[in-house]
Short mmCIF file of the C-alpha atoms (twelve columns), coordinates in Angstrom:
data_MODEL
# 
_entry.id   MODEL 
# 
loop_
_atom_site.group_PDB 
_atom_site.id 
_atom_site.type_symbol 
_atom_site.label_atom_id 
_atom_site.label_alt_id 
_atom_site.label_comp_id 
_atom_site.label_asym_id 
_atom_site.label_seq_id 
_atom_site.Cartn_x 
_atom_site.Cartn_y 
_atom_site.Cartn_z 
_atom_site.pdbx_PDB_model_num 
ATOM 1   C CA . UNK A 1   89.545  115.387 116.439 1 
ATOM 2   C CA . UNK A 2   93.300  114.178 116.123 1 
ATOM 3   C CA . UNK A 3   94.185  110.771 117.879 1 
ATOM 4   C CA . UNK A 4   97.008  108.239 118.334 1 
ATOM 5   C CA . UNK A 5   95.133  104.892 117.017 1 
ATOM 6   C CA . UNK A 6   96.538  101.469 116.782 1 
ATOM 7   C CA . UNK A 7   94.478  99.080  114.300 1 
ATOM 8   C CA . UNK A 8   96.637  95.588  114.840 1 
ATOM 9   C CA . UNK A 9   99.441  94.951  117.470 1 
ATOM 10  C CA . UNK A 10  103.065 95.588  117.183 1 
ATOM 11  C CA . UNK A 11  105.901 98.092  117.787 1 
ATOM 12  C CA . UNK A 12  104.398 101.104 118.898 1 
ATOM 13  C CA . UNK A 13  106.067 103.342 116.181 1 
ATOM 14  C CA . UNK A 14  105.395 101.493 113.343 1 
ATOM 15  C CA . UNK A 15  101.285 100.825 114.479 1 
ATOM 16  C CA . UNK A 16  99.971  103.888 115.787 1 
ATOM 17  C CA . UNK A 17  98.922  106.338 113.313 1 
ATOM 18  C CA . UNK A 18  97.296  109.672 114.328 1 
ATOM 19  C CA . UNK A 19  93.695  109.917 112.312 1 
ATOM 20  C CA . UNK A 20  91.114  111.791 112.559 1 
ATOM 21  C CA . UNK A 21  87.847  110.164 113.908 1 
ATOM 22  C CA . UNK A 22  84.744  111.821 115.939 1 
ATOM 23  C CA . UNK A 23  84.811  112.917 119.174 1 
ATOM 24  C CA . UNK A 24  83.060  110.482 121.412 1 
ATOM 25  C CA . UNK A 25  79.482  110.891 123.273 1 
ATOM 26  C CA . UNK A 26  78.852  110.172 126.405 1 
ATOM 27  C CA . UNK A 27  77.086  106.978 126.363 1 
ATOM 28  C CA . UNK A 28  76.902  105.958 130.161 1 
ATOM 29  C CA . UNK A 29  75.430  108.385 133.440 1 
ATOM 30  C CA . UNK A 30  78.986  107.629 135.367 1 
ATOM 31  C CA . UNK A 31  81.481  109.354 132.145 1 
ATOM 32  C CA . UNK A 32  82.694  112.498 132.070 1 
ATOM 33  C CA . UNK A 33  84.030  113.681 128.362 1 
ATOM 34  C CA . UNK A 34  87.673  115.433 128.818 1 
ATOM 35  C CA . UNK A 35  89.126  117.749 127.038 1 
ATOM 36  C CA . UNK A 36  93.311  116.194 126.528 1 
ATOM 37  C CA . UNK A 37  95.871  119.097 127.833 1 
ATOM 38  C CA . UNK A 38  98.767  115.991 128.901 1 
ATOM 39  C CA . UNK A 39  98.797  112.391 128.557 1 
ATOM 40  C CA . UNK A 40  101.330 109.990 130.069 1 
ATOM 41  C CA . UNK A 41  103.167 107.252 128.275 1 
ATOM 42  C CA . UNK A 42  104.088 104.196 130.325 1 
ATOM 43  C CA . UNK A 43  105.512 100.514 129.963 1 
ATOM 44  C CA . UNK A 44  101.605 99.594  130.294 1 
ATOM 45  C CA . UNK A 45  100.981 101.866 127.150 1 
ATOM 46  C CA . UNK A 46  103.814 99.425  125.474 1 
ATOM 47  C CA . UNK A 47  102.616 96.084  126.458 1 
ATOM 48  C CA . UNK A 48  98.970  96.938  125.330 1 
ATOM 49  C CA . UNK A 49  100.008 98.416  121.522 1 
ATOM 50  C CA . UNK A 50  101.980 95.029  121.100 1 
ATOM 51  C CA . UNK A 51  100.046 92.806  122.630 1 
ATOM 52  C CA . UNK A 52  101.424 91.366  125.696 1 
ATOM 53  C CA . UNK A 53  100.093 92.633  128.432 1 
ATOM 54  C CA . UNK A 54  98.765  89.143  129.214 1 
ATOM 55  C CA . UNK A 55  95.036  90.149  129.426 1 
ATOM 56  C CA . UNK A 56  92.114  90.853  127.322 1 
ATOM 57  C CA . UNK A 57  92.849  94.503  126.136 1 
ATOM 58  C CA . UNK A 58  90.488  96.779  123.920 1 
ATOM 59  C CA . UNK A 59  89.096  95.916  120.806 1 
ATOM 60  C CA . UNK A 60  90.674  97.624  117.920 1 
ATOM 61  C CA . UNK A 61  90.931  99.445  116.353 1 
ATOM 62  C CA . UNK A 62  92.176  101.346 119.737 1 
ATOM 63  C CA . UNK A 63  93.134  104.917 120.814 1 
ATOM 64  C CA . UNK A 64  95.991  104.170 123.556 1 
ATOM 65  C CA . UNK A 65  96.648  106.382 126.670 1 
ATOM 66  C CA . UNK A 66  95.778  105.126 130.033 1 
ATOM 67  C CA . UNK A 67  97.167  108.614 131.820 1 
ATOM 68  C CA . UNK A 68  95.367  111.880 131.346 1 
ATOM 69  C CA . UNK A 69  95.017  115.616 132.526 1 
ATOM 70  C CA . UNK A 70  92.870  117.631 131.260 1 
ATOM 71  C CA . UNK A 71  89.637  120.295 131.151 1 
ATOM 72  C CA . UNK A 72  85.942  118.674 132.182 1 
ATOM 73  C CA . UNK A 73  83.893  119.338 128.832 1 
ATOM 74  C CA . UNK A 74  80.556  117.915 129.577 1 
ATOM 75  C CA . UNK A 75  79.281  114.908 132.115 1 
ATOM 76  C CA . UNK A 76  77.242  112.053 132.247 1 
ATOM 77  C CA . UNK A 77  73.804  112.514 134.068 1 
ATOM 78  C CA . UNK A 78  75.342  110.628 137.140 1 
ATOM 79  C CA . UNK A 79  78.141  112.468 138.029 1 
ATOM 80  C CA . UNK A 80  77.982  114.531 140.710 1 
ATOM 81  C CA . UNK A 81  82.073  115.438 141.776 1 
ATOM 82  C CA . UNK A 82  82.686  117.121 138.292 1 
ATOM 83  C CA . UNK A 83  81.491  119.838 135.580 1 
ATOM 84  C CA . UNK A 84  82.418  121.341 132.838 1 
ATOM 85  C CA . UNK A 85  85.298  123.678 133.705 1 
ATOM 86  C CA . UNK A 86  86.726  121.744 136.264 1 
ATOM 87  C CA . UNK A 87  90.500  120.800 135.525 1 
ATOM 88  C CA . UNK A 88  91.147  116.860 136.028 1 
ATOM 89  C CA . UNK A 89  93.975  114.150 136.244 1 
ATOM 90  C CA . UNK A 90  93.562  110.321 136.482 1 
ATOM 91  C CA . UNK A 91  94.259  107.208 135.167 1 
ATOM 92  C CA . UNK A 92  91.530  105.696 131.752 1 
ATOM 93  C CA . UNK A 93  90.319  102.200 133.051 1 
ATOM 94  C CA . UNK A 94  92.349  99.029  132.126 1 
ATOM 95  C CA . UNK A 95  91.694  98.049  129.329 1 
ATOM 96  C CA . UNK A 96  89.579  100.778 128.441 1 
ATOM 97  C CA . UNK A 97  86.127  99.706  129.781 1 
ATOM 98  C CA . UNK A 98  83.764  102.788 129.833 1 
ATOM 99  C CA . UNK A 99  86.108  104.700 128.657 1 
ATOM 100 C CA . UNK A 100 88.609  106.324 125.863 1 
ATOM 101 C CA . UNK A 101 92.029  106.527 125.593 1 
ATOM 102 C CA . UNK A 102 93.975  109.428 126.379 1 
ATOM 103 C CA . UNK A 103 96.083  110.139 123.260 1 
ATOM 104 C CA . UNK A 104 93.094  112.249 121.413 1 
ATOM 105 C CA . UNK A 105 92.206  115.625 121.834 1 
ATOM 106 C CA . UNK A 106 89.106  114.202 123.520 1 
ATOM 107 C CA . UNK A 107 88.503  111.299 125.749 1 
ATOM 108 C CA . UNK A 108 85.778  109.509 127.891 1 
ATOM 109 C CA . UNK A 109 86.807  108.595 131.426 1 
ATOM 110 C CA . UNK A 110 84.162  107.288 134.037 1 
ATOM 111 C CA . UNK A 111 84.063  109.947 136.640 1 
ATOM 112 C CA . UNK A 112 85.364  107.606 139.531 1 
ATOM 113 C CA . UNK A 113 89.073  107.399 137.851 1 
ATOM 114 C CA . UNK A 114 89.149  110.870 137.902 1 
ATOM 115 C CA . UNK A 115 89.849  113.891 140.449 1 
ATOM 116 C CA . UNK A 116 90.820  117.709 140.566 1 
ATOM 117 C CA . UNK A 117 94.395  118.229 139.674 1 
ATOM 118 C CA . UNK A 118 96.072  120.707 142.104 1 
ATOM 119 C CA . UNK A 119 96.743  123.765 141.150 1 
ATOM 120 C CA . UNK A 120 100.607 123.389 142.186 1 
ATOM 121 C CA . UNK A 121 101.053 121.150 139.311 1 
ATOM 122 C CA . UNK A 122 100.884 121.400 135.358 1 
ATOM 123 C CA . UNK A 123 98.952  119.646 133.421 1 
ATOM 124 C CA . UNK A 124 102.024 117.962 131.896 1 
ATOM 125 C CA . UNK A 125 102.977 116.993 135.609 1 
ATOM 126 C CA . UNK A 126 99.557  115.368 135.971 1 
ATOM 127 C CA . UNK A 127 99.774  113.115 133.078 1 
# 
């Protein structure tokens, strides 16, 4: 899969690269792996690409994206809200903790930071 991935801190445009890398497993009962339609980008987004958010943010090197909409692809044994079909919005965990970020095709997102998206609303409009 494509993704937005930042190996050292700095100005956003001149750190993130997209690359290819694998699509990530579900490793923990409590994820849910989502398929990226929209993902937000936000001062947050900013401060953790260059470094000063002013808190221990994820190892890199480090797909960004904290905002996300998107299709349920498959769940972790725990989950019980969500399956595969279901269309979702939410926020990825600060910074990252159980989860992926959303600028991939593909990202892992425990299933409490996650809920249906209404159906009055895009998926751009989620994100």
């Amino acid at each position: 899969m494509t993704a937005a991935v930042y190996e050292s801190h700095g100005t956003p445009t001149e750190v993130i690269k997209l690359q290819k890398i694998k699509i990530p497993q579900i490793t923990k009962d409590n994820q849910v792996l989502v398929q990226v339609y929209a993902a937000g980008m936000n001062p947050v987004n900013f401060k953790l690409v260059e470094g000063r958010l002013g808190l221990a943010g994820p190892s890199l090197p480090c797909t960004d994206g904290l905002d996300i909409a998107g299709v349920v692809s498959k769940v972790g044994k725990s989950c019980k809200r969500l399956k595969p079909g279901d269309k979702v919005w939410g926020k990825v965990p600060l910074p990252h903790f159980g989860a992926t970020g959303s600028f991939a095709e593909y990202a892992l997102v425990p299933e409490n930071c996650l809920d249906l998206k209404p159906d009055e609303i895009t998926f751009k409009e989620a994100a």
